[in-house]
PAVO-166069 format. One record per residue (C-alpha): residue number from 1; x, y, z. Coordinates in steps of 0.05 Angstrom, whole numbers. Each point is the difference from the previous one (the first is absolute). Example, Ala and Ser with C-alpha at 12.3 -4.5 7.8 and 13.67 -1.06 7.14 Angstrom:
PAVO-166069
pos, px, py, pz
1, 246, -90, 156 $
2, 27, 69, -13 $
//
This chain:
PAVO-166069
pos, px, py, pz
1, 1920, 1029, 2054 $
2, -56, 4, 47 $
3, -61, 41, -15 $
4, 24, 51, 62 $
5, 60, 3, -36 $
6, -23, 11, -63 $
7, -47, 60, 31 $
8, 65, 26, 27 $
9, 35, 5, -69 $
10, -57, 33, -34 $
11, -5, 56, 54 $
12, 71, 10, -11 $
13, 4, 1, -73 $
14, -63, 51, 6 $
15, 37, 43, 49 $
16, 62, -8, -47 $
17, -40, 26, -60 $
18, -34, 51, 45 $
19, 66, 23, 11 $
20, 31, 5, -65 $
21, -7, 68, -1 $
22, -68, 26, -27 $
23, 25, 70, -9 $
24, 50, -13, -37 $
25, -23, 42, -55 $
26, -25, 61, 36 $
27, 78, 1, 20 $
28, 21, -1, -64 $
29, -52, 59, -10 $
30, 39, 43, 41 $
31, 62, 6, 46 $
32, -54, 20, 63 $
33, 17, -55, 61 $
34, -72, -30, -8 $
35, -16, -72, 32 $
36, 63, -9, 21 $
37, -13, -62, 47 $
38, 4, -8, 75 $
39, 39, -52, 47 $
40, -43, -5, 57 $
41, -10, 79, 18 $
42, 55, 21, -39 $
43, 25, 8, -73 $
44, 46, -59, -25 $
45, 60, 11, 7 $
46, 23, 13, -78 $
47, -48, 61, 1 $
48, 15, 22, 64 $
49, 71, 6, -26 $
50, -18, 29, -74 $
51, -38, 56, 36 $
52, 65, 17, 51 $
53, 37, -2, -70 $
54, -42, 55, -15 $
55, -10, 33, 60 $
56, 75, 13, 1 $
57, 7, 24, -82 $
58, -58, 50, 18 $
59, 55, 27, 56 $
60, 60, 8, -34 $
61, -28, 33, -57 $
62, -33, 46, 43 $
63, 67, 7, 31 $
64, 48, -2, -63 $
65, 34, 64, -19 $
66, -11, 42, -55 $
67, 54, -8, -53 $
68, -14, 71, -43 $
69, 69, 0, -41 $
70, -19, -78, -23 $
71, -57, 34, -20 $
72, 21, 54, -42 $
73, 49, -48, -26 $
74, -66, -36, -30 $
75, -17, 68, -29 $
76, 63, 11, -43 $
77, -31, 39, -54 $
78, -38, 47, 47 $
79, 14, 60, 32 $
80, -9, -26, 86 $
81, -5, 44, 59 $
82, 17, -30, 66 $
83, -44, 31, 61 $
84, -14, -19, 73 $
85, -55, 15, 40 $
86, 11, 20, 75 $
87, -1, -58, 20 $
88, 85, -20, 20 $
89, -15, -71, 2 $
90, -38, -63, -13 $
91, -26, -9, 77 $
92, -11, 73, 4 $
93, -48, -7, -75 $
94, -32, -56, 43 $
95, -18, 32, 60 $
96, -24, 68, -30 $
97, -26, -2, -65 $
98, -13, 74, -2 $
99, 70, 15, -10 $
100, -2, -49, -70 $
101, -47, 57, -34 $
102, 38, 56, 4 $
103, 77, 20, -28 $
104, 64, 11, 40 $
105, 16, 69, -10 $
106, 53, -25, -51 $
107, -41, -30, -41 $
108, -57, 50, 2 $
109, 53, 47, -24 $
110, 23, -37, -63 $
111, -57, 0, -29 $
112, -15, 50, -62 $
113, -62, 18, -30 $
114, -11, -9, -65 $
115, -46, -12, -62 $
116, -21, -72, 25 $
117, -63, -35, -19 $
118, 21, -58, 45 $
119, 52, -23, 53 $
120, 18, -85, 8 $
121, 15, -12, 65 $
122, 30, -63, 34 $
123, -9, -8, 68 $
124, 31, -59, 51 $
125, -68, -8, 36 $
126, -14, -50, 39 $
127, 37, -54, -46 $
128, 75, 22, -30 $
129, 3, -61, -25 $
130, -63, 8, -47 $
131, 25, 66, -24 $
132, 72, -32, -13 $
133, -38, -63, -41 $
134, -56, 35, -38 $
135, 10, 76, 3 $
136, 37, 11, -66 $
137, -24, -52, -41 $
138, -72, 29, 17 $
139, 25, 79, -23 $
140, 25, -29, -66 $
141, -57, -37, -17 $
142, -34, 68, 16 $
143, 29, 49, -41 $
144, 0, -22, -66 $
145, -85, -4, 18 $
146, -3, 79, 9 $
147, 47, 30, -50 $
148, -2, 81, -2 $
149, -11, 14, 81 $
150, 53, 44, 21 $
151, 28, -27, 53 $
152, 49, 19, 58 $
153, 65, -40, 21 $
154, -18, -67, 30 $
155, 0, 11, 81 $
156, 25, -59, 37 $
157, -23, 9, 82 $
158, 28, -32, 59 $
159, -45, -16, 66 $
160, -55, 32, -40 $
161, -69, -11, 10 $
162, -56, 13, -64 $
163, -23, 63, 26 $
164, 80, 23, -9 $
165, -18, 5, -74 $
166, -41, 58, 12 $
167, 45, 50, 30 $
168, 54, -28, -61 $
169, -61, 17, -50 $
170, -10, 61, 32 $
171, 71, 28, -2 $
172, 11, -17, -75 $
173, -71, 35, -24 $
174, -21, -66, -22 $
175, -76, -21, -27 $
176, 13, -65, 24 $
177, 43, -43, 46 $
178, -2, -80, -14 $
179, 32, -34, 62 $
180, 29, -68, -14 $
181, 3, -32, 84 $
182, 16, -57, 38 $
183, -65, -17, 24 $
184, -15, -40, 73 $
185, 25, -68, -3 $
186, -51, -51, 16 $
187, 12, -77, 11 $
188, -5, -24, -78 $
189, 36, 69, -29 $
190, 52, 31, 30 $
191, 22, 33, -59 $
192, -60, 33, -37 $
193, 6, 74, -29 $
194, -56, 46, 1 $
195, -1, 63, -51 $
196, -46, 54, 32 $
197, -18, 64, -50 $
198, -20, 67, 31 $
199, -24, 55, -49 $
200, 30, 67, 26 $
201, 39, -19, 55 $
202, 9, 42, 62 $
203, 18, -16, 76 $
204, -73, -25, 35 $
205, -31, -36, -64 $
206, -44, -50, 29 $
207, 0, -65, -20 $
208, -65, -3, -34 $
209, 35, 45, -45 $
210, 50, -53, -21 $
211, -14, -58, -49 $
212, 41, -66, 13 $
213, 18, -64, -39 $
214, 28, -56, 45 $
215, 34, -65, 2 $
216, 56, 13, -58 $
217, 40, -68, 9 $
218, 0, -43, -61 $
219, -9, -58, -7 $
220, -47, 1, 60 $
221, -33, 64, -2 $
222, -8, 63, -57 $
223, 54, -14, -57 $
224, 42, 71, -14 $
225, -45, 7, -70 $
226, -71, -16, 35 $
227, 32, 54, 52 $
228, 16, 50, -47 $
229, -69, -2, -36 $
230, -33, 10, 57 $
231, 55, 50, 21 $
232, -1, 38, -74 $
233, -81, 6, -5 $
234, 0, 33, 76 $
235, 46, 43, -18 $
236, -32, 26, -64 $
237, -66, 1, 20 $
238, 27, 42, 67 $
239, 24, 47, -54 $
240, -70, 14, -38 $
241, -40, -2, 60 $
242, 51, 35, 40 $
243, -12, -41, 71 $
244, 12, -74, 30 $
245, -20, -29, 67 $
246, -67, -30, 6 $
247, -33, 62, -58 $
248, 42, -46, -55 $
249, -27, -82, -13 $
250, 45, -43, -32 $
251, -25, -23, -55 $
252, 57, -20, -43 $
253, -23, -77, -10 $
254, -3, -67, 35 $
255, 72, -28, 3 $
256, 10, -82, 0 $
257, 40, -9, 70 $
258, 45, -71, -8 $
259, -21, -58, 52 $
260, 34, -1, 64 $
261, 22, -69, -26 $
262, 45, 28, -63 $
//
């Protein structure tokens, strides 16, 4: 081999290193697209096709309808109420959100008042799918945590946004309204549940006045028990100092999240 030759080989086996990915463990840090690569001005193809992959879970779950009977179903030892909001459909819950936080006149009208410390709600969201994967398995990890709340019959909404647990807290009298939703897909979760808590719900809480834990989708995000500690110490602590939103810090203790990797 001449020595030109040989110079050739070493650049190449010093780009080849170079490009045995160097970021390999940030990746495995975290399922964030992060120094993805680049074929001349555009991403290789692999991730270019990995992120349409995505792009198109994100939709459907956004689009995927509401299944409240499987739901209940999940809930068999539980006493579930099946409401709508006004809004008749899933494109209509799109296009005006407004209609998501408040009752059909049904709805508004089957609910009772009653001696309620605190009202579960589950709510489609954004993501049906997360509420059909995590919702239940999340409110039994829960309830054993806060034995002796009096709570109301387990309200199961369709096309429901979070502030729709308000005007269900409201109509029942109770202290407290926990909202298990479907929360926004985005491109590495398209099926994460959020729990939001409001202390004294009524229709035009703010929501400063909410707290929220997010990303309940084991094995990738919150497991259903680190969920329910964090869920079970909000709601306790909303009880003694009687208010949530950004007037109550979590403080129930660091949590160990797995690596995106396991």
């Amino acid at each position: 081999m001449t020595d030109r030759s040989k110079a050739g080989s070493a650049v190449l086996t010093s780009v080849g290193q170079q490009e045995a990915d160097p970021f390999e463990r940030l990746r495995a840090c975290t399922p964030a697209r992060v120094f993805l690569g680049r074929c001349g001005a555009a991403l290789p193809t692999r991730a270019m096709l990995e992120f349409q992959l995505a792009h198109a879970r994100a939709r459907d779950a956004v689009y995927h309808e509401f299944e409240p009977e499987r739901v209940a179903a999940a809930l068999p030892s539980h006493d579930v109420r099946i409401v709508h909001s006004r809004a008749v459909d899933r494109q209509t819950y799109l296009q005006r959100p407004d209609l998501g936080r408040r009752l059909d006149d049904q709805s508004a009208a089957s609910l009772r008042r009653g001696n309620y410390e605190a009202v579960f709600v589950i709510a489609d969201g954004l993501s049906a799918h997360a509420v059909h994967e995590h919702a239940a398995a999340t409110l039994a990890a829960t309830l054993p945590r806060i034995a002796g709340w009096r709570l109301s019959p387990v309200i199961v909404s369709c096309h429901a946004r979070v502030a729709l647990g308000d005007e269900i807290g409201e109509r029942l009298g109770a202290h407290l309204a926990v909202v298990l939703i479907g929360e926004r897909p985005g491109l590495s979760a398209p099926d994460s549940l959020g729990v939001y808590l409001t202390w004294q719900p009524r229709v035009g809480r703010l929501d400063s006045e909410r707290n929220c834990i997010s990303n309940i989708r084991p094995p990738a995000g919150l497991s259903y028990e680190q969920a329910a500690i964090r869920v079970a110490w909000l709601m306790n602590t909303a009880r003694r100092l009687r208010v949530t939103g950004v007037a109550l810090k979590e403080e129930s203790g660091p949590l160990t999240l797995p690596r995106a990797s396991e």
